[in-house]
N, C-alpha and C positions, 0 to 999 in steps of 0.2 A: 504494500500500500504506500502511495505518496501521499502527501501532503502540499499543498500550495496556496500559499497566503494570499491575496486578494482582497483589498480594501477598496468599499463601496457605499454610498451614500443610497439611503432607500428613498425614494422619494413619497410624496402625498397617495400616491398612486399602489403604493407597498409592489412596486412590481420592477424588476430590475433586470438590467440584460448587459452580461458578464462575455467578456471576451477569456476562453481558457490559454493557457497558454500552448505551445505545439508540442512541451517536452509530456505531454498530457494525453495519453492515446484517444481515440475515438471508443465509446461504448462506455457502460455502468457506472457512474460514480456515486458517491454519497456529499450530499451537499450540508456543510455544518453551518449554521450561523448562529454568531458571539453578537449579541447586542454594546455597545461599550457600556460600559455603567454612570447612569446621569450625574452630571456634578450635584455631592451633597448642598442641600438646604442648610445655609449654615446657623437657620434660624435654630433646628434638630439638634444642632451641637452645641449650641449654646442654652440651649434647655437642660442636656445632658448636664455641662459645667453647673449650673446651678443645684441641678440636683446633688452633684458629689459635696457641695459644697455646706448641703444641710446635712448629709454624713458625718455621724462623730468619729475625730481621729482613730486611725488603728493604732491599736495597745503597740502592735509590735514595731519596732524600729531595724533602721535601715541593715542593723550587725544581725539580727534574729532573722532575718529574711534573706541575707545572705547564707547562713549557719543552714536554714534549708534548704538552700537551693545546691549546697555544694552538697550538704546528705543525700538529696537526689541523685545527683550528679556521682556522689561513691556506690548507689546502689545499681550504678549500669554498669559496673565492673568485675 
């Protein structure tokens, strides 16, 4: 199976007419399409910030959250 990239603007009409390339034999393909992903609303993000912000701090500090992350990190060994 090959793979070939191809970027394309859909228009109003959702209907789009693709030139393949020749290194692309004639017969069967499978056609994938990746939407891009919309720019976040950064109104959403800053909802978020506010909320962390009525969060009470965590007990634990920046040496205890390291001390587990290396214990993690001993137990893949």
């Amino acid at each position: 199976m090959q793979a070939v990239k191809i970027e394309a603007t859909v228009p109003g009409d959702r209907q789009l007419l693709l030139k393949i390339p020749a290194e692309i034999p004639a017969g069967e393909v499978e056609i994938l399409i990746l939407a891009k992903e919309p720019v976040p609303d950064n109104r959403h993000l800053m909802a978020f910030l506010d909320e962390l912000e009525q969060l009470p701090p965590s007990p634990r500090n920046p040496q205890a959250i390291e001390a587990d992350i290396q214990a993690e990190r001993n137990s893949w060994e």
